[in-house]
FIKOLZA-1660 file (N, C-alpha, C; in steps of 0.1 Angstrom, whole numbers, plus 5000, padded with zeros to 4 digits):
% residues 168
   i   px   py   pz ch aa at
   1 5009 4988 5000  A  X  N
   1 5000 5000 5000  A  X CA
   1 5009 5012 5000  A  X  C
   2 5007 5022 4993  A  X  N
   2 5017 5032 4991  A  X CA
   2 5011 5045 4999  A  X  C
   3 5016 5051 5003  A  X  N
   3 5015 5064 5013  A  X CA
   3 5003 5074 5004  A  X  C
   4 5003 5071 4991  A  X  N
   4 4989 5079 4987  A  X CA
   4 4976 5073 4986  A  X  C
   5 4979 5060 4984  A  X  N
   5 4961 5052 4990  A  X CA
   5 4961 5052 5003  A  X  C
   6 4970 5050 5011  A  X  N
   6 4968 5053 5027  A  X CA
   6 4960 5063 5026  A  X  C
   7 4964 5073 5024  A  X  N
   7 4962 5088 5029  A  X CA
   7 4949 5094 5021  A  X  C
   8 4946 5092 5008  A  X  N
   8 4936 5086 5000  A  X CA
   8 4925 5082 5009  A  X  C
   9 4927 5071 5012  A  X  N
   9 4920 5062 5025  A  X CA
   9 4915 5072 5037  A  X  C
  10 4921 5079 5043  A  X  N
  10 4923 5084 5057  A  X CA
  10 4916 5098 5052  A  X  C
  11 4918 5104 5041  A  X  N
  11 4907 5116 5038  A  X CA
  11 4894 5111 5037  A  X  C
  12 4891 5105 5029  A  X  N
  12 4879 5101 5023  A  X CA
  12 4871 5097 5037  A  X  C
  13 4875 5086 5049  A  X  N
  13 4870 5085 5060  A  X CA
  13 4868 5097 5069  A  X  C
  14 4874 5104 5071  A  X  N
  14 4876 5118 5076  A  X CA
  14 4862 5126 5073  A  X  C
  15 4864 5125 5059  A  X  N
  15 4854 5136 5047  A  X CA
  15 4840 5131 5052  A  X  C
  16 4839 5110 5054  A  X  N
  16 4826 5112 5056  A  X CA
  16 4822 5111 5073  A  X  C
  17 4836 5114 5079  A  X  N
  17 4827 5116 5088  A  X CA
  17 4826 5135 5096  A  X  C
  18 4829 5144 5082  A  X  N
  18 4826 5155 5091  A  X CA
  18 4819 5161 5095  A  X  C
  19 4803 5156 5093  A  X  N
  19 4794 5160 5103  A  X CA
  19 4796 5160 5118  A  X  C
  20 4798 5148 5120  A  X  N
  20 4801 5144 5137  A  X CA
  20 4811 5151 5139  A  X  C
  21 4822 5152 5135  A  X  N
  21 4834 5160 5137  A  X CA
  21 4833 5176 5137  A  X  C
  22 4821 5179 5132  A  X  N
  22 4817 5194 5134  A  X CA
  22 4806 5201 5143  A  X  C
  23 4801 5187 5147  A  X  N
  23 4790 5187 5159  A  X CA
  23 4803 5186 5172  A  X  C
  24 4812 5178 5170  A  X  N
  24 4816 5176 5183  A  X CA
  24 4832 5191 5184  A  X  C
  25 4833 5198 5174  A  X  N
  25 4840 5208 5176  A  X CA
  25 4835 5219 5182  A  X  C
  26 4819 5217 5180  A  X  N
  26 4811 5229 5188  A  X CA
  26 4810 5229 5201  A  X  C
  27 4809 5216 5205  A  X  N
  27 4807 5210 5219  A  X CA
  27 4822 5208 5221  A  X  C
  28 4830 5203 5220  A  X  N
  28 4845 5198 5230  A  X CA
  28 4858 5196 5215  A  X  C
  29 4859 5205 5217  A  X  N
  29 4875 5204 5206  A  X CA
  29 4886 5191 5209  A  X  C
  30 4883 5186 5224  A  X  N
  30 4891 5178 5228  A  X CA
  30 4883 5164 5225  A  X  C
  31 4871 5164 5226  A  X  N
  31 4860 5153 5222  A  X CA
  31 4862 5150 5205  A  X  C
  32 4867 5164 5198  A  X  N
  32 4867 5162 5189  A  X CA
  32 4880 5155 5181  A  X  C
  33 4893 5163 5189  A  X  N
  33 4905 5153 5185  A  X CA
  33 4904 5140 5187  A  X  C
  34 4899 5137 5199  A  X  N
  34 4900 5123 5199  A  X CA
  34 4892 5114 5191  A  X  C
  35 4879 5114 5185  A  X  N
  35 4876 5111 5178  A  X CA
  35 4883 5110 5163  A  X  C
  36 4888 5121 5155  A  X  N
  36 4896 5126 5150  A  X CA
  36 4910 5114 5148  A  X  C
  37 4914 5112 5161  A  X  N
  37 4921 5101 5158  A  X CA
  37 4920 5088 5159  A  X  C
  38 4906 5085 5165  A  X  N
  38 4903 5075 5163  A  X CA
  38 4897 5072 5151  A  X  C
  39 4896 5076 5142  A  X  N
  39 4891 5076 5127  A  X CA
  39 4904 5075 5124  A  X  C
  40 4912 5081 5125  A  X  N
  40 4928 5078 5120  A  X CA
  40 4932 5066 5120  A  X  C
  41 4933 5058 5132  A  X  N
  41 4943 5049 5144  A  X CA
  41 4931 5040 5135  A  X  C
  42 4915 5038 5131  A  X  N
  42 4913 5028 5124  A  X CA
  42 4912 5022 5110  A  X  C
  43 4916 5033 5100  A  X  N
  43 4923 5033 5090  A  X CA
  43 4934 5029 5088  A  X  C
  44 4944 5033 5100  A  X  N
  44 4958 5024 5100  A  X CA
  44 4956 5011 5102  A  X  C
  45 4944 5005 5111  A  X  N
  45 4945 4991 5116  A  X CA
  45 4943 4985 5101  A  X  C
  46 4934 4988 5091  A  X  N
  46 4934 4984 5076  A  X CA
  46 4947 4980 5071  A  X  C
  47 4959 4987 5077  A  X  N
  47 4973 4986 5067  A  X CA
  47 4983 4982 5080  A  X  C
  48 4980 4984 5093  A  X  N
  48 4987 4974 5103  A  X CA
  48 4998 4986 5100  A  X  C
  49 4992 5002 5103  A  X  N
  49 5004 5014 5107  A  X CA
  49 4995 5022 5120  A  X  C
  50 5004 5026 5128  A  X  N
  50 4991 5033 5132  A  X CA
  50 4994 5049 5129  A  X  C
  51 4982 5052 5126  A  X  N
  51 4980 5067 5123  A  X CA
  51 4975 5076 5132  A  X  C
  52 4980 5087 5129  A  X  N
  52 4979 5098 5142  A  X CA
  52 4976 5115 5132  A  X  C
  53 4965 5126 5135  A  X  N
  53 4968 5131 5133  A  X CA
  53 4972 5143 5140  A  X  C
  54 4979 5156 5137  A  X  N
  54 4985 5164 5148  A  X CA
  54 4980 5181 5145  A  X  C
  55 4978 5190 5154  A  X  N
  55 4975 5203 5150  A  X CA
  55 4977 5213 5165  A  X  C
  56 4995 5217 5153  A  X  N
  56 5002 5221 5161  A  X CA
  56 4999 5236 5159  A  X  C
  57 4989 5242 5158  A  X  N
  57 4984 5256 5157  A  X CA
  57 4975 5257 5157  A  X  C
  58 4973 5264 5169  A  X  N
  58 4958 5269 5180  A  X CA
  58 4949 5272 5168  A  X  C
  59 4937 5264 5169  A  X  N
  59 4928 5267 5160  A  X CA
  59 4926 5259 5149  A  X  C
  60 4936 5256 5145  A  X  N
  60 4940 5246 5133  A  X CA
  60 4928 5232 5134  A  X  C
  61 4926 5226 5142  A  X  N
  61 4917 5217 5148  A  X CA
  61 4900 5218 5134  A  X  C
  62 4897 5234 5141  A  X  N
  62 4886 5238 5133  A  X CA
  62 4883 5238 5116  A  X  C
  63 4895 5234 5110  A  X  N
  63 4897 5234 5098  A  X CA
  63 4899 5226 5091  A  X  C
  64 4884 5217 5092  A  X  N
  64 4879 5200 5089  A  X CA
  64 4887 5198 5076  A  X  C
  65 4879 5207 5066  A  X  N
  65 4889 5204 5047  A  X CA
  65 4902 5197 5049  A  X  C
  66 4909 5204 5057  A  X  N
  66 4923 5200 5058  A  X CA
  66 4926 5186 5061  A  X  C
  67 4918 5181 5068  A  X  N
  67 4920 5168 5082  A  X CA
  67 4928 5159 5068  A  X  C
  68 4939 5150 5072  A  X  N
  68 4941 5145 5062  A  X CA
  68 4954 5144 5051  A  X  C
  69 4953 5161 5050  A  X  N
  69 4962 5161 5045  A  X CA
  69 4977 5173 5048  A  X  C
  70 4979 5173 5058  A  X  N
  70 4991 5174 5065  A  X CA
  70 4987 5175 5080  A  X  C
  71 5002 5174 5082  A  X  N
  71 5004 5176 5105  A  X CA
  71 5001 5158 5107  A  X  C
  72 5006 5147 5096  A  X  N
  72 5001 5131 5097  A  X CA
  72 5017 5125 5108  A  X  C
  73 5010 5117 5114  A  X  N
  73 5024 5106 5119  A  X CA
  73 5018 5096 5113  A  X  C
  74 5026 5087 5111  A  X  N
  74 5028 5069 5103  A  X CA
  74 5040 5065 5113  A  X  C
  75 5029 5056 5124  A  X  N
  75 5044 5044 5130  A  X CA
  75 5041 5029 5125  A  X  C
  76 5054 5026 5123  A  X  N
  76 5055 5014 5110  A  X CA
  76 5059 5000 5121  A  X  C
  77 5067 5005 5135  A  X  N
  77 5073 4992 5139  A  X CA
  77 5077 4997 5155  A  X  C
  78 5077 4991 5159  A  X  N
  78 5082 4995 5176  A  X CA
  78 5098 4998 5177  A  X  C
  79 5106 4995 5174  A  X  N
  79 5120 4991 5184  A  X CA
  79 5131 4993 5173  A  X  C
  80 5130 4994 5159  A  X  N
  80 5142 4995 5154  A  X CA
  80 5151 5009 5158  A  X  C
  81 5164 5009 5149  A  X  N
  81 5172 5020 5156  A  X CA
  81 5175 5026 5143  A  X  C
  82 5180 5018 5135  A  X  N
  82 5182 5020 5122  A  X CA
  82 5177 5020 5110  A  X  C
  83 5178 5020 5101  A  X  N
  83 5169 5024 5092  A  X CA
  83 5172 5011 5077  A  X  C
  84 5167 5003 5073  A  X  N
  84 5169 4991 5065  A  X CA
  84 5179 4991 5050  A  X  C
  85 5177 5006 5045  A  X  N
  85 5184 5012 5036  A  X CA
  85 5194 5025 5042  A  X  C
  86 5208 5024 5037  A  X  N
  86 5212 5035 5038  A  X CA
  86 5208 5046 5039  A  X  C
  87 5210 5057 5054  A  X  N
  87 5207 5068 5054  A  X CA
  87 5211 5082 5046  A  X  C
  88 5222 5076 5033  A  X  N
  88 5222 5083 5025  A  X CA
  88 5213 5083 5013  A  X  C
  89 5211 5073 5011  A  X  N
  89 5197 5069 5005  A  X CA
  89 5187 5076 5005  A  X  C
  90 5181 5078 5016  A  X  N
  90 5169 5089 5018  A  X CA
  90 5169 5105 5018  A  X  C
  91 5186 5102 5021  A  X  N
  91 5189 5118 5016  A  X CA
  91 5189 5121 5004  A  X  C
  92 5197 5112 4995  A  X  N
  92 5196 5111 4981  A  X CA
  92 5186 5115 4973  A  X  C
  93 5171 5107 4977  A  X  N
  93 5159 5107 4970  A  X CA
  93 5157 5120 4980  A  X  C
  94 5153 5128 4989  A  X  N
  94 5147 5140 4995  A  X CA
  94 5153 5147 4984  A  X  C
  95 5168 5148 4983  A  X  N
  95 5173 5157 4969  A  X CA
  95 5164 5158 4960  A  X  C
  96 5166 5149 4952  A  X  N
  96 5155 5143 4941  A  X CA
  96 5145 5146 4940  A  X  C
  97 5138 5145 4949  A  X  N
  97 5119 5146 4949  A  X CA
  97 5115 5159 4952  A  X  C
  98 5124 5162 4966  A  X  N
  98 5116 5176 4971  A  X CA
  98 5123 5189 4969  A  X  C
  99 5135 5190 4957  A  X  N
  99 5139 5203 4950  A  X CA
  99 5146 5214 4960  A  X  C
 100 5155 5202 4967  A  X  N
 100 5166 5213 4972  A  X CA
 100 5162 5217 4988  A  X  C
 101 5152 5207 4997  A  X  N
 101 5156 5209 5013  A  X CA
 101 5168 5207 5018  A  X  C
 102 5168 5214 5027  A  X  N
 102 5177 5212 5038  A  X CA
 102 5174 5202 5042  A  X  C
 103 5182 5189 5049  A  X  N
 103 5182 5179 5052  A  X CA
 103 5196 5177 5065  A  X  C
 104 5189 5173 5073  A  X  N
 104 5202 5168 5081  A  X CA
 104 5197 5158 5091  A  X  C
 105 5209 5152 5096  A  X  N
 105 5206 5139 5107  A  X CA
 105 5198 5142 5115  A  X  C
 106 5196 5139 5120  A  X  N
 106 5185 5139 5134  A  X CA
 106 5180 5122 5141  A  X  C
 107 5179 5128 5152  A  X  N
 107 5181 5119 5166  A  X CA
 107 5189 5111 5168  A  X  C
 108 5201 5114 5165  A  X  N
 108 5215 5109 5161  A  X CA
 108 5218 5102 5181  A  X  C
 109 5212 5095 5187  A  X  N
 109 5216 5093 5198  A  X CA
 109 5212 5078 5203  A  X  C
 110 5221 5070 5218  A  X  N
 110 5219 5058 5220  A  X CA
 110 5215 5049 5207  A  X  C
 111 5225 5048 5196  A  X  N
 111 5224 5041 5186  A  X CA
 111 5215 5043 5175  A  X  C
 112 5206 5051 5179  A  X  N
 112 5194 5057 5169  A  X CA
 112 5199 5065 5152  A  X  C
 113 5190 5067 5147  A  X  N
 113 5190 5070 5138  A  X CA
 113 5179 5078 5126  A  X  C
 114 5181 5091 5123  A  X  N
 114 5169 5094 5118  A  X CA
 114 5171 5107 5110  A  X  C
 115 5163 5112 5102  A  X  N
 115 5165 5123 5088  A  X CA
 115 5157 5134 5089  A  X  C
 116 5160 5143 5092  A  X  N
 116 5148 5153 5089  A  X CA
 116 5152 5162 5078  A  X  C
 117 5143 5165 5076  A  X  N
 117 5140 5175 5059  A  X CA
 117 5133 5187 5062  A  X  C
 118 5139 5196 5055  A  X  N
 118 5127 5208 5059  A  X CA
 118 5130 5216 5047  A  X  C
 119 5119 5225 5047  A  X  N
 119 5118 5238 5042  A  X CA
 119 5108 5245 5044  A  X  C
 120 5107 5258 5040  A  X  N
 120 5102 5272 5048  A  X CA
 120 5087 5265 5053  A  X  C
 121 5081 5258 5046  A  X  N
 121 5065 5254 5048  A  X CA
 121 5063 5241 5052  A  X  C
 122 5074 5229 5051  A  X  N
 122 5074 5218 5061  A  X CA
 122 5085 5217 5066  A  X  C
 123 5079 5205 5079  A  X  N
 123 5096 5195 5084  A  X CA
 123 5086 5184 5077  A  X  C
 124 5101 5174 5079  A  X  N
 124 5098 5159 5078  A  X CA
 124 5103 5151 5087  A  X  C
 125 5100 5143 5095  A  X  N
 125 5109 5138 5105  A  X CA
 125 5105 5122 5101  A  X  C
 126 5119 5118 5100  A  X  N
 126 5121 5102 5090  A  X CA
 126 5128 5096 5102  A  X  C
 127 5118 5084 5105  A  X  N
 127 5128 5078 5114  A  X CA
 127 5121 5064 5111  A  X  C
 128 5138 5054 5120  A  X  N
 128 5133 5039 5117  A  X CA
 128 5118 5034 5116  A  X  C
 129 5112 5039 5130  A  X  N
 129 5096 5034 5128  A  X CA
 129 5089 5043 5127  A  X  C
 130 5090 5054 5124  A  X  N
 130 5075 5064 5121  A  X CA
 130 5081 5076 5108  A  X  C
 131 5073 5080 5103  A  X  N
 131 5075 5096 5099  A  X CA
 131 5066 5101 5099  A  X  C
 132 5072 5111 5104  A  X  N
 132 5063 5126 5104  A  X CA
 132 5060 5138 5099  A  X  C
 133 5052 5141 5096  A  X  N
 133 5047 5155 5086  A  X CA
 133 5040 5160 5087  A  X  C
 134 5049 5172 5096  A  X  N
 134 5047 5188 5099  A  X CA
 134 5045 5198 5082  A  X  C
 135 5031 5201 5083  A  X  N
 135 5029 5210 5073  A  X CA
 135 5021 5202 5059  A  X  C
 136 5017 5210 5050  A  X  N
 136 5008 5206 5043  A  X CA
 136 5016 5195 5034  A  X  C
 137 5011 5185 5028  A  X  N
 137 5016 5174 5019  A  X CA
 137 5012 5181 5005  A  X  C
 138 5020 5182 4992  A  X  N
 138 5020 5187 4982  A  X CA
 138 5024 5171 4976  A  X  C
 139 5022 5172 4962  A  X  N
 139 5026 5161 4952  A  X CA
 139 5038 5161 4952  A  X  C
 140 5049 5168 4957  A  X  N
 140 5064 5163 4959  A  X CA
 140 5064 5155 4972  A  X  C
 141 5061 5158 4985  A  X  N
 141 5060 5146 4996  A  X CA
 141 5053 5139 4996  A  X  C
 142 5038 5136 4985  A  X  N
 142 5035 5127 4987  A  X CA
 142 5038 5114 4981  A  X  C
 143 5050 5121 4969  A  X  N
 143 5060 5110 4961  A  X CA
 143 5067 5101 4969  A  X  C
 144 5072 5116 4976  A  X  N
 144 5088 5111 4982  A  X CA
 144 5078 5102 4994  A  X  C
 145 5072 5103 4998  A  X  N
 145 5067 5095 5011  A  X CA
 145 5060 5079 5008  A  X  C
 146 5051 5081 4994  A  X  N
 146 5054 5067 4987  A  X CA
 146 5070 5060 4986  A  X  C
 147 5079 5067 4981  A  X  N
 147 5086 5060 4978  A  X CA
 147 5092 5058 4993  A  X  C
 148 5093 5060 5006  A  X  N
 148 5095 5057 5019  A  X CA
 148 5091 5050 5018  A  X  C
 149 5080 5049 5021  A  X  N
 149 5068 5032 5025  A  X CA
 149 5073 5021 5017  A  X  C
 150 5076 5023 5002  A  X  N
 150 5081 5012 5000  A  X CA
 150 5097 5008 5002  A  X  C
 151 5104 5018 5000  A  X  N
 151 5117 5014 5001  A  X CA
 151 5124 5012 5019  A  X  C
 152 5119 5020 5027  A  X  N
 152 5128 5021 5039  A  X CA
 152 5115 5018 5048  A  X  C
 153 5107 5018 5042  A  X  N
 153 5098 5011 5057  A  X CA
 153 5092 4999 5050  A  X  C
 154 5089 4994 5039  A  X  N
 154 5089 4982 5035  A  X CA
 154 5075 4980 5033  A  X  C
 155 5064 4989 5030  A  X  N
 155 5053 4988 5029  A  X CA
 155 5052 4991 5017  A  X  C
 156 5050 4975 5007  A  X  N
 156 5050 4976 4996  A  X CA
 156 5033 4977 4990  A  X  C
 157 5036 4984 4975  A  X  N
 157 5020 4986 4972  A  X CA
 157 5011 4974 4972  A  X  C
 158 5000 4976 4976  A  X  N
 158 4991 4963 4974  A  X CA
 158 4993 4951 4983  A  X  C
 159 5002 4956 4993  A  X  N
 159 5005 4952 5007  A  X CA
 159 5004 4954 5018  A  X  C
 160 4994 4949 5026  A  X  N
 160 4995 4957 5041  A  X CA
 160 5009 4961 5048  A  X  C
 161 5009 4968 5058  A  X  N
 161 5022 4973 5062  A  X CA
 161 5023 4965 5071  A  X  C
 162 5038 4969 5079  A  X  N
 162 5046 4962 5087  A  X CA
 162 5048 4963 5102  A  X  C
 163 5039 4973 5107  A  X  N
 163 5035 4971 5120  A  X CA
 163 5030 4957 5133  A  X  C
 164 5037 4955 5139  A  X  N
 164 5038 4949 5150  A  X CA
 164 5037 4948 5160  A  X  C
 165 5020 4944 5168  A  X  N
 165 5023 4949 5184  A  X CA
 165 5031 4939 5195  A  X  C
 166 5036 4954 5204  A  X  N
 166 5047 4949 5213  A  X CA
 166 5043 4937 5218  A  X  C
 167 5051 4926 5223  A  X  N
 167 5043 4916 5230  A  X CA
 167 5040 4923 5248  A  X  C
 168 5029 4914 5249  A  X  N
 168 5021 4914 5264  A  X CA
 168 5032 4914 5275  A  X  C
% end
């Protein structure tokens, strides 16, 4: 499954549910995130990722159209550190796809490992088992974030993903 039928997937669910999601923003903005992600978190269970959505500016919540398509986390796996393909690799392709970010290591610590990407209107935060995307998704990350899923997180198209819960 590739990061645009996911997300494909995860609007369209969103879309039909934003009546309730606009009844419950009148009444409890907090009634309503949660909900919010629980439409998320069961969209992921379809592809065995879990999904999260995030809205990191006051107000932002209220601005149903958007739900969907940026501010997404994708966790793919509990416990790796490293990342399956060379971390130049994903720097390589960020070149490539997304036209000149800034890119540098990140969470470079206790054996970890991870990439973030930015420019003036996103971050990206690339790590072994999740990424994250701060700011709106355009047809350049939602390339480069297919080609993640399949290459470095191993969620190939027409494949469920590779999520694993911790044991008991």
């Amino acid at each position: 499954m590739s990061f645009s039928q996911i997300s494909s997937k995860l609007q369209a669910e969103l879309k039909s549910n934003n009546p309730k999601v606009i009844f419950l923003l009148k009444k409890s903005p907090g009634l309503a995130f949660s909900t919010i992600n629980e439409i998320a978190t069961e969209v992921g269970k379809k592809y065995k990722i879990k999904i999260s959505l995030n809205f990191p500016e006051r107000g932002k919540i209220e601005d149903y159209e958007s739900y969907g398509t940026e501010n997404i986390g994708f966790v793919f796996q509990r416990d790796p550190k490293s990342f399956p393909i060379p971390r130049d690799a994903i720097k390589s392709k960020a070149l490539e796809l997304l036209q000149n970010p800034q890119i540098q290591d990140a969470y470079m610590y206790e054996g970890k490992e991870g990439v973030r990407v930015m420019k003036p209107n996103y971050r990206l935060d690339i790590l072994p088992a999740s990424l994250h995307i701060w700011g709106k998704i355009d047809d350049n990350i939602r390339n480069f974030c297919d080609w993640l899923l399949e290459n470095c997180y191993e969620v190939k198209p027409g494949v469920d993903g590779a999520f694993n819960e911790p044991n008991s």
